[in-house]
Backbone and ligand atoms as CSV (ligand in chain L), in Angstrom:
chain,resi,resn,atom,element,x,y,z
A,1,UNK,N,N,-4.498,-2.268,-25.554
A,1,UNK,CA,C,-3.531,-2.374,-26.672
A,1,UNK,C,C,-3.271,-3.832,-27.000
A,2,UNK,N,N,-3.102,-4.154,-28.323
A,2,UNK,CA,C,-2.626,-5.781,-28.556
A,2,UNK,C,C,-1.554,-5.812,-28.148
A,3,UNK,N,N,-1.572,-7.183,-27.232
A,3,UNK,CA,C,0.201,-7.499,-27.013
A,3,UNK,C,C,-0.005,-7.184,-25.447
A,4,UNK,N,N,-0.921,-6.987,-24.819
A,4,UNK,CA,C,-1.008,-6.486,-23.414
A,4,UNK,C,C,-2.205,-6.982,-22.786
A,5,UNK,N,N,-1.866,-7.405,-21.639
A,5,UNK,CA,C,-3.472,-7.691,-20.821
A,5,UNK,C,C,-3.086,-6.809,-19.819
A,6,UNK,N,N,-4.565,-6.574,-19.360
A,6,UNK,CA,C,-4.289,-5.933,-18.138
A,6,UNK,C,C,-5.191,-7.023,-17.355
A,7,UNK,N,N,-4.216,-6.990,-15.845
A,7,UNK,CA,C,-4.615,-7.128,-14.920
A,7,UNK,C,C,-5.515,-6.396,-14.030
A,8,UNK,N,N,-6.320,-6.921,-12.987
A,8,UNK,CA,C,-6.464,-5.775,-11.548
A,8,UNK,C,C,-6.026,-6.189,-10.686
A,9,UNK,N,N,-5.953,-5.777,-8.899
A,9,UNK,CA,C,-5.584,-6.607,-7.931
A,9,UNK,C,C,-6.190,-5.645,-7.110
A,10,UNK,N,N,-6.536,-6.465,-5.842
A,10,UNK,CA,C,-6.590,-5.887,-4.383
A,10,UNK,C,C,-5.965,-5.823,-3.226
A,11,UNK,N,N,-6.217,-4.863,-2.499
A,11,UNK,CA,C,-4.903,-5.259,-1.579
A,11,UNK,C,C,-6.097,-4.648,-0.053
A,12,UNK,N,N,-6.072,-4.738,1.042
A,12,UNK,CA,C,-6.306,-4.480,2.311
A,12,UNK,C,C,-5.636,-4.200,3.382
A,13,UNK,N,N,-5.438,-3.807,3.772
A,13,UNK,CA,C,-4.279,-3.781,5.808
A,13,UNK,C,C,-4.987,-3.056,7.048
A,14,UNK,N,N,-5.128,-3.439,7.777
A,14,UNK,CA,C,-5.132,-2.506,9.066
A,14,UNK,C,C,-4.017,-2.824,9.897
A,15,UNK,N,N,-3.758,-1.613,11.026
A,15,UNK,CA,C,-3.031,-1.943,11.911
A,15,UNK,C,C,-3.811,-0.780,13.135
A,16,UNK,N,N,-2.968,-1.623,14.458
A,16,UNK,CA,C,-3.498,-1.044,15.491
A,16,UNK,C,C,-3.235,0.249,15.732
A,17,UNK,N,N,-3.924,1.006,16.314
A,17,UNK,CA,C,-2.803,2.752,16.192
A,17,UNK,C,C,-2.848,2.907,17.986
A,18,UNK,N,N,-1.694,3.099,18.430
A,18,UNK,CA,C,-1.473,3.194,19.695
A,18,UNK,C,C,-0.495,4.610,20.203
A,19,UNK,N,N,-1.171,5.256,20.513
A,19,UNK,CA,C,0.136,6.510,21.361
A,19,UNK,C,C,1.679,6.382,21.370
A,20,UNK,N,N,2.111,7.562,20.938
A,20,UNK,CA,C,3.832,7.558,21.104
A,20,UNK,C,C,3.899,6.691,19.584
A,21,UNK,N,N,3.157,6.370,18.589
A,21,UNK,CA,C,3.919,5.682,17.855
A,21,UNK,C,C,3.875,6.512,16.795
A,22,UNK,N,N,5.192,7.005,15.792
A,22,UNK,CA,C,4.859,7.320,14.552
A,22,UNK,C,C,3.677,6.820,13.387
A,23,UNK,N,N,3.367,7.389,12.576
A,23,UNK,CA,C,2.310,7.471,12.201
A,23,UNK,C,C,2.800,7.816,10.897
A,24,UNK,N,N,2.613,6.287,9.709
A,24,UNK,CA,C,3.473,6.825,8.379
A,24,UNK,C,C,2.608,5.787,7.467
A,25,UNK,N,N,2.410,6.919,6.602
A,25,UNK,CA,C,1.255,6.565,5.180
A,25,UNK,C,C,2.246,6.866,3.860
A,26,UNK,N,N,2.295,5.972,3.271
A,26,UNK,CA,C,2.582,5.850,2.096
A,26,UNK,C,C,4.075,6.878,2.358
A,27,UNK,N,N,4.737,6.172,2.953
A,27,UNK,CA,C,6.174,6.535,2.819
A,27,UNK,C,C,6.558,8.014,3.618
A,28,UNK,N,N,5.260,9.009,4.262
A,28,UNK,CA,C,5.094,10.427,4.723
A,28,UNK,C,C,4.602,10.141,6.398
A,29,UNK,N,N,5.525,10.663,6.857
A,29,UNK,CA,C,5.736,10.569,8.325
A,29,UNK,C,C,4.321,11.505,8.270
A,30,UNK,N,N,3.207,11.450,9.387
A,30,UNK,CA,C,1.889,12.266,9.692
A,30,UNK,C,C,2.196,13.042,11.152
A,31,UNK,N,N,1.819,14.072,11.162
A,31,UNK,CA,C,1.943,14.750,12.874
A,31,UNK,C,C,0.825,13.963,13.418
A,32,UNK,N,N,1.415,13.201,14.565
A,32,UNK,CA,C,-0.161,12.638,15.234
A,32,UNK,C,C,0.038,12.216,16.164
A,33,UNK,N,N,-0.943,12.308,17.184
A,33,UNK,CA,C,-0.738,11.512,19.037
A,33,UNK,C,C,-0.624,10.112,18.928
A,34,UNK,N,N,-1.111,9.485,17.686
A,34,UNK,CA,C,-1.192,7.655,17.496
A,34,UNK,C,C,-0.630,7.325,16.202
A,35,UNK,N,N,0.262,5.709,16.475
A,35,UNK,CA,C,0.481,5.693,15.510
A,35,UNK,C,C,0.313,3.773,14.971
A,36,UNK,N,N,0.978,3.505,14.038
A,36,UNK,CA,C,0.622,1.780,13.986
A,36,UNK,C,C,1.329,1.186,14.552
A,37,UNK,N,N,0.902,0.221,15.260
A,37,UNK,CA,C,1.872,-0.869,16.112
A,37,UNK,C,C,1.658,-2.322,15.437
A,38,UNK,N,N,2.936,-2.261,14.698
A,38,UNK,CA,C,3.606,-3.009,13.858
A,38,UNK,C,C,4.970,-3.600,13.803
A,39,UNK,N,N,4.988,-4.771,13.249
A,39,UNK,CA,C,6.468,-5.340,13.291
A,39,UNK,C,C,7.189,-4.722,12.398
A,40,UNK,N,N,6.871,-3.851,11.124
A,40,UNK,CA,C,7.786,-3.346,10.083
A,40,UNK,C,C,7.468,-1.696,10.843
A,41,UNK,N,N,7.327,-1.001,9.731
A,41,UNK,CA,C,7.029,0.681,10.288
A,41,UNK,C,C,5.604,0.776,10.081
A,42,UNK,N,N,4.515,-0.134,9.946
A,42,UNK,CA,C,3.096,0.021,9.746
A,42,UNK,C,C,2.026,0.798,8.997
A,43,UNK,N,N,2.841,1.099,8.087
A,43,UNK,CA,C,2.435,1.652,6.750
A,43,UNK,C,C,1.245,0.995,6.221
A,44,UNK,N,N,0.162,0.887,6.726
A,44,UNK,CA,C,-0.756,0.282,6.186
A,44,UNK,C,C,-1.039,0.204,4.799
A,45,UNK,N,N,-0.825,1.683,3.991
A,45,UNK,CA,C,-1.236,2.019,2.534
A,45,UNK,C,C,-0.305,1.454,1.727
A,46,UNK,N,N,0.923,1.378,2.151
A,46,UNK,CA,C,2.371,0.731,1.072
A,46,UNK,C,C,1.876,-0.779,1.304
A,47,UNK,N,N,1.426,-1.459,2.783
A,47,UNK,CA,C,1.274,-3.189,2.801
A,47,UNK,C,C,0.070,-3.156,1.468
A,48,UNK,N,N,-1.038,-2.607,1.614
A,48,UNK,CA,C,-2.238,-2.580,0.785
A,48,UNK,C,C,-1.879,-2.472,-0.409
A,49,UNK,N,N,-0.746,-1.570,-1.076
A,49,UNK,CA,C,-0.005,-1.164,-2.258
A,49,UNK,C,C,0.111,-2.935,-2.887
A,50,UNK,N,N,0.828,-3.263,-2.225
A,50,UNK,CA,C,2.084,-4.404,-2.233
A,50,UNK,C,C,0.901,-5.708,-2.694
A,51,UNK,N,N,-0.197,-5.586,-2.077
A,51,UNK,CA,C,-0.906,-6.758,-1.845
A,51,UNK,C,C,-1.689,-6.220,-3.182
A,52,UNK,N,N,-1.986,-5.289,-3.514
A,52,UNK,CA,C,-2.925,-5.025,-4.910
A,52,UNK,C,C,-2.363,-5.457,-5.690
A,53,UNK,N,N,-0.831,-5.151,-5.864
A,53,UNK,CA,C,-0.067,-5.289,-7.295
A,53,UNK,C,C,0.487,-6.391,-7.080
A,54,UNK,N,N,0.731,-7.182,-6.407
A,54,UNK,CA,C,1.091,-8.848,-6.179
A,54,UNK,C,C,-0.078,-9.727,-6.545
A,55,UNK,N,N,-1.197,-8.969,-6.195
A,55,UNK,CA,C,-2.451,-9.961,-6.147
A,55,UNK,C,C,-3.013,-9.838,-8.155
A,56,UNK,N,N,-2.520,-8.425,-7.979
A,56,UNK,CA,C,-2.673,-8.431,-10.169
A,56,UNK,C,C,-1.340,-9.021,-10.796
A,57,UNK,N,N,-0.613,-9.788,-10.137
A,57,UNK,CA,C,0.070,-10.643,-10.945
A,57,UNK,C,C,-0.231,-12.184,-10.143
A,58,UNK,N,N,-1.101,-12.430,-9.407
A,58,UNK,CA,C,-1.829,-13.537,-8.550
A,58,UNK,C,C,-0.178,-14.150,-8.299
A,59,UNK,N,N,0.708,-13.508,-7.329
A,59,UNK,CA,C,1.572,-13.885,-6.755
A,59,UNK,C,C,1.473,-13.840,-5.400
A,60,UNK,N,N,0.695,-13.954,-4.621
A,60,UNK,CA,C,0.465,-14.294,-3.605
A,60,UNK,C,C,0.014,-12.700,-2.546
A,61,UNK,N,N,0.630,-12.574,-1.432
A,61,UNK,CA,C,0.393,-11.249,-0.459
A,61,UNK,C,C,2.052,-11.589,0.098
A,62,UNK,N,N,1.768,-9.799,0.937
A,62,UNK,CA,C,3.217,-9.565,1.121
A,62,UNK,C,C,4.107,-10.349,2.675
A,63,UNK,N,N,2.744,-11.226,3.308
A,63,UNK,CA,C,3.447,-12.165,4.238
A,63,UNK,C,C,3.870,-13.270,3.839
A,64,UNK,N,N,3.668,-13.713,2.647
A,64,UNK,CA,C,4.639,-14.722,1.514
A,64,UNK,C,C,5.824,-14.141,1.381
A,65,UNK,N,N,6.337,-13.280,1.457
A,65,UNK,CA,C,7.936,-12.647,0.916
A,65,UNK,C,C,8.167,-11.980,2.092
A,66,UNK,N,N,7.545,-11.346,3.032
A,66,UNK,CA,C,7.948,-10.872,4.403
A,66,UNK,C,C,7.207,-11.343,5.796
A,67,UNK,N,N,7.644,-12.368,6.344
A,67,UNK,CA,C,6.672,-12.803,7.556
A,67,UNK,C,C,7.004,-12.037,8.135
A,68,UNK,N,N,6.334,-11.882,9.126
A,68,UNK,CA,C,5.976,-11.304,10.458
A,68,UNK,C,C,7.085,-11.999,11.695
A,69,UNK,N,N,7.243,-13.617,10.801
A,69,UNK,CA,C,7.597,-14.370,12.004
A,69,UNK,C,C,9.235,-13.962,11.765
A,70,UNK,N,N,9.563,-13.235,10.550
A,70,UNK,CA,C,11.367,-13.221,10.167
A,70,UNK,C,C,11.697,-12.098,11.048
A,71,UNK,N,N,12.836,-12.184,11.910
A,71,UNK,CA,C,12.942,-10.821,12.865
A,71,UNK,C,C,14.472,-9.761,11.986
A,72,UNK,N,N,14.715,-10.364,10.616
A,72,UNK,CA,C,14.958,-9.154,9.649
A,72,UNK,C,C,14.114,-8.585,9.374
A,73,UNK,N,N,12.866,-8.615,9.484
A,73,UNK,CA,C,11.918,-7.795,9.114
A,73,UNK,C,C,11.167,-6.305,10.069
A,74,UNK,N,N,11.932,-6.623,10.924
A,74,UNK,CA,C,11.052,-5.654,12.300
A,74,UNK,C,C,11.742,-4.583,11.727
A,75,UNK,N,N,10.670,-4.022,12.200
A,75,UNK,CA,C,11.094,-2.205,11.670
A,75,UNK,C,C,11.555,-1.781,10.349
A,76,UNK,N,N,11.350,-2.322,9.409
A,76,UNK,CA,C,11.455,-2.529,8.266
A,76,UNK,C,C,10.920,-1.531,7.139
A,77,UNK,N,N,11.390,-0.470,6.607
A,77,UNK,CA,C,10.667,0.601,6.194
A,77,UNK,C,C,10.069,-0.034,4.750
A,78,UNK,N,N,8.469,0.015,5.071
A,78,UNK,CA,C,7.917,-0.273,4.377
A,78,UNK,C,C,7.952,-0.107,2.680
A,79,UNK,N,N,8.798,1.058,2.267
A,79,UNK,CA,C,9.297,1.469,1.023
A,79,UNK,C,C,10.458,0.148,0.642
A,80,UNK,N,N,10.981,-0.426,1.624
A,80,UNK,CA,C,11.402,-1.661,1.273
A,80,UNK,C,C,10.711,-2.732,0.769
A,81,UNK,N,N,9.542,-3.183,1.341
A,81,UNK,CA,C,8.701,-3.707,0.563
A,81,UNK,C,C,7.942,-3.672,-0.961
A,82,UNK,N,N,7.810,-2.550,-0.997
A,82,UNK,CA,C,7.482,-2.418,-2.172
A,82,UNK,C,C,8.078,-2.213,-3.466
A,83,UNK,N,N,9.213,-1.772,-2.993
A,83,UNK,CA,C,10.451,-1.626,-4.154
A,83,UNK,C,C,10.657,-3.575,-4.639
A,84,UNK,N,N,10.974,-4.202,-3.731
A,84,UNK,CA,C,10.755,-5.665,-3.930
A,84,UNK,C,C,9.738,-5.923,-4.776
A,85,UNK,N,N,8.287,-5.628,-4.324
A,85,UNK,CA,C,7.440,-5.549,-5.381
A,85,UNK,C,C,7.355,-5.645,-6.663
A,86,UNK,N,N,7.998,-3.979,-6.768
A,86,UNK,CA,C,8.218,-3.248,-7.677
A,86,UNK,C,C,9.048,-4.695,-8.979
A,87,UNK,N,N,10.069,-4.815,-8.540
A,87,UNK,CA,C,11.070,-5.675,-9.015
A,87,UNK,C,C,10.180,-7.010,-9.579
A,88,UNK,N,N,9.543,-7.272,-8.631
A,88,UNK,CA,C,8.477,-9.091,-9.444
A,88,UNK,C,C,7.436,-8.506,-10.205
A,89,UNK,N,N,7.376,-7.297,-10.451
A,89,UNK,CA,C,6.088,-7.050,-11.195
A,89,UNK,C,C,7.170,-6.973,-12.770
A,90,UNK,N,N,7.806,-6.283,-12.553
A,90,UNK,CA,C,9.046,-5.462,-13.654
A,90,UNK,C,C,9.692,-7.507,-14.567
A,91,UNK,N,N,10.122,-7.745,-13.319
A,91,UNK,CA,C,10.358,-9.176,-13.968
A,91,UNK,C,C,9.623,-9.376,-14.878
A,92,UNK,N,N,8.084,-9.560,-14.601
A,92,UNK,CA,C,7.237,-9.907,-15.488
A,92,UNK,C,C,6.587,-9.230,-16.889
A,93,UNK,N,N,7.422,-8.122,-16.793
A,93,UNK,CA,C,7.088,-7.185,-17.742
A,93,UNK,C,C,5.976,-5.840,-17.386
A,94,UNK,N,N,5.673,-6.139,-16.462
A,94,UNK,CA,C,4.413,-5.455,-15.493
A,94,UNK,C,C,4.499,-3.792,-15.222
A,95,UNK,N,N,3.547,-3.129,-16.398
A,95,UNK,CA,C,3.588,-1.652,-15.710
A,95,UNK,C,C,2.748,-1.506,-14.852
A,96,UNK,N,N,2.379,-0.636,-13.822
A,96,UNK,CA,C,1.673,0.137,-13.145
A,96,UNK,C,C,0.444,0.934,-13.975
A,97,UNK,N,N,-0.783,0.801,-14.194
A,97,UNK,CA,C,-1.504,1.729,-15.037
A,97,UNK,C,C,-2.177,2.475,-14.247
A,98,UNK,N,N,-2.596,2.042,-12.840
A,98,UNK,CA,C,-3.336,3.307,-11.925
A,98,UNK,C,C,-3.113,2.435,-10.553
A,99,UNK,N,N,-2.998,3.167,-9.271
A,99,UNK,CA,C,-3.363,2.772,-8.348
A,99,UNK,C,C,-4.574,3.651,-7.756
A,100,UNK,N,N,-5.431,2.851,-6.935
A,100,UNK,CA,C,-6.919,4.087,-6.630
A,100,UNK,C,C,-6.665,3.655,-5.030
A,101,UNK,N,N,-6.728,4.418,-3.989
A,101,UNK,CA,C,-6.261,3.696,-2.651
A,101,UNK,C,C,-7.379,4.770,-1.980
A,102,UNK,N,N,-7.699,4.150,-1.036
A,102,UNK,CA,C,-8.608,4.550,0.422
A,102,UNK,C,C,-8.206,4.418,1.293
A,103,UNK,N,N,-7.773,5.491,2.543
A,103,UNK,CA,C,-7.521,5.250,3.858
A,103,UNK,C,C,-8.207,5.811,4.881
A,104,UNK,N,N,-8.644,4.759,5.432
A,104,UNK,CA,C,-9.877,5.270,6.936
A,104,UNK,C,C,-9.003,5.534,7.805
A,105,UNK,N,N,-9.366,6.691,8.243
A,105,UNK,CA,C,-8.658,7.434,9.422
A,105,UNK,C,C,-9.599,8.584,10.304
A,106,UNK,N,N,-9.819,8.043,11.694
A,106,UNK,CA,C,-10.669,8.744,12.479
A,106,UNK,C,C,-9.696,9.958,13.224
A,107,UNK,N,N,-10.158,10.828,13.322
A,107,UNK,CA,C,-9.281,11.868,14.010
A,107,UNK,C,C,-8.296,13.048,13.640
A,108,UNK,N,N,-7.458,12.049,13.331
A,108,UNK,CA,C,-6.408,12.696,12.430
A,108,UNK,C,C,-6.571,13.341,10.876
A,109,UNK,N,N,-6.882,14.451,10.170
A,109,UNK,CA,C,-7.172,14.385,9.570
A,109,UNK,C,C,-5.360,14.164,8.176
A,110,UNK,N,N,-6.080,13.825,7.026
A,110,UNK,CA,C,-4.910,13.245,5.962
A,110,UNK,C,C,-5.289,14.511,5.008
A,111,UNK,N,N,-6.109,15.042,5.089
A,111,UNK,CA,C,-6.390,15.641,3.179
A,111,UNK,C,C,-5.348,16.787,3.140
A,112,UNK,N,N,-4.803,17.427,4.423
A,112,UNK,CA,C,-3.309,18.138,3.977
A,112,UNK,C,C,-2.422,17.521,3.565
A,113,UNK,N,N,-2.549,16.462,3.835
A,113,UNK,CA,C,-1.315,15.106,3.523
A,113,UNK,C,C,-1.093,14.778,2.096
A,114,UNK,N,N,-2.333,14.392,1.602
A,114,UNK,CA,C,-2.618,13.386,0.172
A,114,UNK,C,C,-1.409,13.633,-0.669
A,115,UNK,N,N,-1.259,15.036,-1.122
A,115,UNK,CA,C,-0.648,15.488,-2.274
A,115,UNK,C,C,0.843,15.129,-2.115
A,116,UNK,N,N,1.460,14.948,-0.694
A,116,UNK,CA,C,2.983,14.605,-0.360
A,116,UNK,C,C,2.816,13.218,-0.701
A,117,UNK,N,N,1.838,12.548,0.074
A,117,UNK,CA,C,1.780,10.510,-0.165
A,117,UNK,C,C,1.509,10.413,-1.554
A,118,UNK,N,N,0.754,11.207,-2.436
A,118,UNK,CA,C,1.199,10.363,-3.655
A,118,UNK,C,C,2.258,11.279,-4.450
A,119,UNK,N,N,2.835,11.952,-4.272
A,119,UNK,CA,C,4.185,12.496,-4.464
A,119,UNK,C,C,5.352,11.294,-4.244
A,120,UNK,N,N,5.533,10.929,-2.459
A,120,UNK,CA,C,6.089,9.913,-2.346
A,120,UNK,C,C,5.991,8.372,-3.298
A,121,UNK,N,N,4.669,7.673,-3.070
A,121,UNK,CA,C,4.709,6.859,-4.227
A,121,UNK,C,C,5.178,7.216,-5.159
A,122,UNK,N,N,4.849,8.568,-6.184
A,122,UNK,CA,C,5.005,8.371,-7.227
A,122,UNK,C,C,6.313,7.614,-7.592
A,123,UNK,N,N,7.238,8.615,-6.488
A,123,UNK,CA,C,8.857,8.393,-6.651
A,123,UNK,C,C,9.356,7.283,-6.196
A,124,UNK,N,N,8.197,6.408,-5.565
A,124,UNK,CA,C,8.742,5.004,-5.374
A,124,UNK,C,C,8.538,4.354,-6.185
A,125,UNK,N,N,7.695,4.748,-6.656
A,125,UNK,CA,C,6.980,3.846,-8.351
A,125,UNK,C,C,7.424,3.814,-9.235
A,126,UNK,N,N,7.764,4.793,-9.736
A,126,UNK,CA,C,8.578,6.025,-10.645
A,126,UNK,C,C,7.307,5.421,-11.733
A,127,UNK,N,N,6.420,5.866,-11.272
A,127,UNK,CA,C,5.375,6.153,-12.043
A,127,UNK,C,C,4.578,8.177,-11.921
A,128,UNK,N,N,4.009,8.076,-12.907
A,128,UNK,CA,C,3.323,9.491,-12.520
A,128,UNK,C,C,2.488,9.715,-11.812
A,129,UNK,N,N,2.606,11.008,-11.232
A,129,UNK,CA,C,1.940,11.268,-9.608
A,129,UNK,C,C,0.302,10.754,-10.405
A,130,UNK,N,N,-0.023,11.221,-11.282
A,130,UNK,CA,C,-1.347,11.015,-12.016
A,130,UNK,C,C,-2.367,9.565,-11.915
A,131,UNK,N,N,-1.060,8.858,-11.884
A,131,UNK,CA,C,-1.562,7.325,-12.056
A,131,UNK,C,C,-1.747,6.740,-10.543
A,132,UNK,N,N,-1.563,7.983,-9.646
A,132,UNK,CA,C,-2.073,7.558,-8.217
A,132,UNK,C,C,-2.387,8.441,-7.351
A,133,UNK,N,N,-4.418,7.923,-6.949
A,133,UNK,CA,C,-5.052,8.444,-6.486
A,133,UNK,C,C,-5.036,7.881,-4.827
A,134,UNK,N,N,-5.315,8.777,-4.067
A,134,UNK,CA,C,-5.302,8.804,-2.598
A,134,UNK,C,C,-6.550,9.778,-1.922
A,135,UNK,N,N,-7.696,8.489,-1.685
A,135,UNK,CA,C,-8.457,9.397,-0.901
A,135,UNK,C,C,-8.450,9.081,0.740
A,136,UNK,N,N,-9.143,10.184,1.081
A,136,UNK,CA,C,-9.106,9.742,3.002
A,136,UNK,C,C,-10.325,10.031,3.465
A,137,UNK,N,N,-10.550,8.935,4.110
A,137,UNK,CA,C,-12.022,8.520,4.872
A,137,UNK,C,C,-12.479,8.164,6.245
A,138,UNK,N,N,-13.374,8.232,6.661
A,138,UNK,CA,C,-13.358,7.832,8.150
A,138,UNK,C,C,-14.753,6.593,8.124
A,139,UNK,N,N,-14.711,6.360,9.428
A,139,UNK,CA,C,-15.809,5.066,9.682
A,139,UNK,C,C,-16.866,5.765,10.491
A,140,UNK,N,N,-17.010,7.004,10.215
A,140,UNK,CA,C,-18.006,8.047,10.825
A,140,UNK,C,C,-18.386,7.440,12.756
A,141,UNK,N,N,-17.112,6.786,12.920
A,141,UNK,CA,C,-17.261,6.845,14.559
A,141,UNK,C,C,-17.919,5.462,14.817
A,142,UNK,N,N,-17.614,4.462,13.890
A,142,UNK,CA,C,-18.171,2.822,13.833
A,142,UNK,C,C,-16.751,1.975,14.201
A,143,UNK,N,N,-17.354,1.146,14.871
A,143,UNK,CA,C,-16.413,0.067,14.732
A,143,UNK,C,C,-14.499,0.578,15.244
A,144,UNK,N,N,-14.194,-0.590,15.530
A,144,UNK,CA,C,-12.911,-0.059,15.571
A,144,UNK,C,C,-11.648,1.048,14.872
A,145,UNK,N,N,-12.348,1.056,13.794
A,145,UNK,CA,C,-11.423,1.960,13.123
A,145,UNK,C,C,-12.547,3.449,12.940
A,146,UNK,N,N,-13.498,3.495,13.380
A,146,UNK,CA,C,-14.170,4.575,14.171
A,146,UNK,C,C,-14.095,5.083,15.078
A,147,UNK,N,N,-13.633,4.328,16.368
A,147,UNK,CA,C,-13.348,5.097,17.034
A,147,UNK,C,C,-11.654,5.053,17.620
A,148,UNK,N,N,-10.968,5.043,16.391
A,148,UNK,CA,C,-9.819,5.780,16.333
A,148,UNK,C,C,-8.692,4.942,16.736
A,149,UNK,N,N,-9.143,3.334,16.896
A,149,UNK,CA,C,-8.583,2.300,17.292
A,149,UNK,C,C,-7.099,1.765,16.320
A,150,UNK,N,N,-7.670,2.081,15.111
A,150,UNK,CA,C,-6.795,1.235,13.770
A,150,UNK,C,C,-7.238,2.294,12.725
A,151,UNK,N,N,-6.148,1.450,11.819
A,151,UNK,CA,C,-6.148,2.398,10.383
A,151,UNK,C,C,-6.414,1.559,9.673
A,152,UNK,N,N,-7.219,2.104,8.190
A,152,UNK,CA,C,-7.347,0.459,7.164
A,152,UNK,C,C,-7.465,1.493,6.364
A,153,UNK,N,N,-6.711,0.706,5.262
A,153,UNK,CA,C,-6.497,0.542,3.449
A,153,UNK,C,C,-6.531,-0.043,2.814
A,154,UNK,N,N,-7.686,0.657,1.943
A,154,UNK,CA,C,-8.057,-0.304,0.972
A,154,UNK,C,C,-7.604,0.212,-0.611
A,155,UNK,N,N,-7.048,-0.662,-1.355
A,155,UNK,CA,C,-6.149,-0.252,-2.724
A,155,UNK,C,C,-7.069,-1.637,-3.386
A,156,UNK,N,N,-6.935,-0.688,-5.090
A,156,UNK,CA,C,-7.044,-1.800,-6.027
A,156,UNK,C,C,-6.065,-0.758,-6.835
A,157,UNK,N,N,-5.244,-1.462,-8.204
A,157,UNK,CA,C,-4.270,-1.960,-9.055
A,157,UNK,C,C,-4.771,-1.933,-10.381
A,158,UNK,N,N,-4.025,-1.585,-11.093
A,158,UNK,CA,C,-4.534,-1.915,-12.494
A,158,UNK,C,C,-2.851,-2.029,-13.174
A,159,UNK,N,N,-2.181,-3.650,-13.760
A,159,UNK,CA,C,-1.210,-3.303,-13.948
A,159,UNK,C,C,-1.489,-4.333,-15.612
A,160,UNK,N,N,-0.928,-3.582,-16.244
A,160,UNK,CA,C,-0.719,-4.280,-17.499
A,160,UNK,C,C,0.349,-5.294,-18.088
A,161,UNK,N,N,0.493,-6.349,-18.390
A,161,UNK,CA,C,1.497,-7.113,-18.550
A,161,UNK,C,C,1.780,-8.003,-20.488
A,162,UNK,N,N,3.069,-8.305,-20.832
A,162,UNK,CA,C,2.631,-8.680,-22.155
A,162,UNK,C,C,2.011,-9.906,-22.263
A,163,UNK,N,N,1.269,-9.766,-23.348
A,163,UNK,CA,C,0.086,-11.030,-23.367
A,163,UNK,C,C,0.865,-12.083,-23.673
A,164,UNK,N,N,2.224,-12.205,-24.096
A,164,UNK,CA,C,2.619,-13.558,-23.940
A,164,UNK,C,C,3.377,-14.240,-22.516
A,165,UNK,N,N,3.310,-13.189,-21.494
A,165,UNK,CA,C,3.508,-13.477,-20.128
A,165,UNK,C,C,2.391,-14.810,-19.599
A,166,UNK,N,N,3.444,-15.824,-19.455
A,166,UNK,CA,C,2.694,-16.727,-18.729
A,166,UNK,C,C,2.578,-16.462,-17.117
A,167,UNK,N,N,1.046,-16.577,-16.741
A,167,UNK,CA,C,0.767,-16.367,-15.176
A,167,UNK,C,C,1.115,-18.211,-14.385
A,168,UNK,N,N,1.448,-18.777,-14.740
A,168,UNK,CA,C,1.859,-19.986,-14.182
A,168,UNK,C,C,2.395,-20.506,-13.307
A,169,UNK,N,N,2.524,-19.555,-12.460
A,169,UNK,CA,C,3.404,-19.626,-11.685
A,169,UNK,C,C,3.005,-20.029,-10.347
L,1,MG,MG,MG,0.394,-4.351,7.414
């Protein structure tokens, strides 16, 4: 549309998955023996969220606005993060036009899951469930996140902003 650019962005996360720990994707607690061992709640798919749509307004990643090293941050429900997000994208005039997200996960399976996690986004987004896709994948038994070690997400962004928005920042 005139009057609009769109952006893209990427975003990435893993975290370690260790026993006894909850186990929470995109805002939806998972039944599971492992979970991420993390300084916030280890939401890998919301950090990946955060880092797509920060990175399509080239504002940096989400350990620029939340270190690791700040101990307000521990345990930190990751829906906090992104609502923040949410807010510097909105500043800028910034809609949401799709999120497309991938999460490798050995073991556990997600595809009963999907339809609640992007339910949840949606309502964190307050975008339509439509404009966000969630698939789930494994590392067919490779590498650390094959054999059931870690979780990783991978997101790209598509957010549109008005074309007289200066990125200057
Ligand atoms: Mg993370």
């Amino acid at each position: 549309m005139p009057g609009e650019i769109l952006r893209i962005g990427f975003g990435e996360d893993i975290h370690r998955l260790e026993v006894g720990l909850p186990l929470i994707i995109g805002g939806v607690q998972i039944p599971s023996p492992v979970g991420a061992l993390s300084y916030s709640d280890g939401d890998a798919l919301i950090h990946a969220i955060c880092d797509a749509l920060l990175g399509a307004a080239a504002l940096g990643d989400i350990g620029t606005y939340f270190p690791d090293t700040d101990p307000s941050n521990r345990g930190c429900p990751s829906s906090f993060f992104l609502s923040h997000v949410r807010r510097m994208l909105e500043e800028l005039g910034g809609k949401i036009c799709n999120i497309d997200a991938v999460v490798f996960l050995e073991k556990v399976r997600l595809a009963p899951h999907i339809q609640e996690i992007r339910k949840s986004l949606s309502r964190m987004l307050d975008i339509s469930i439509n404009a966000i896709s969630v698939k789930a994948s494994t590392y067919e038994g490779m590498g650390p996140v094959g054999e059931g070690l870690a979780i990783l997400a991978r997101v790209v962004a598509l957010v549109s902003f008005p074309a007289d928005k200066s990125f200057h920042h």
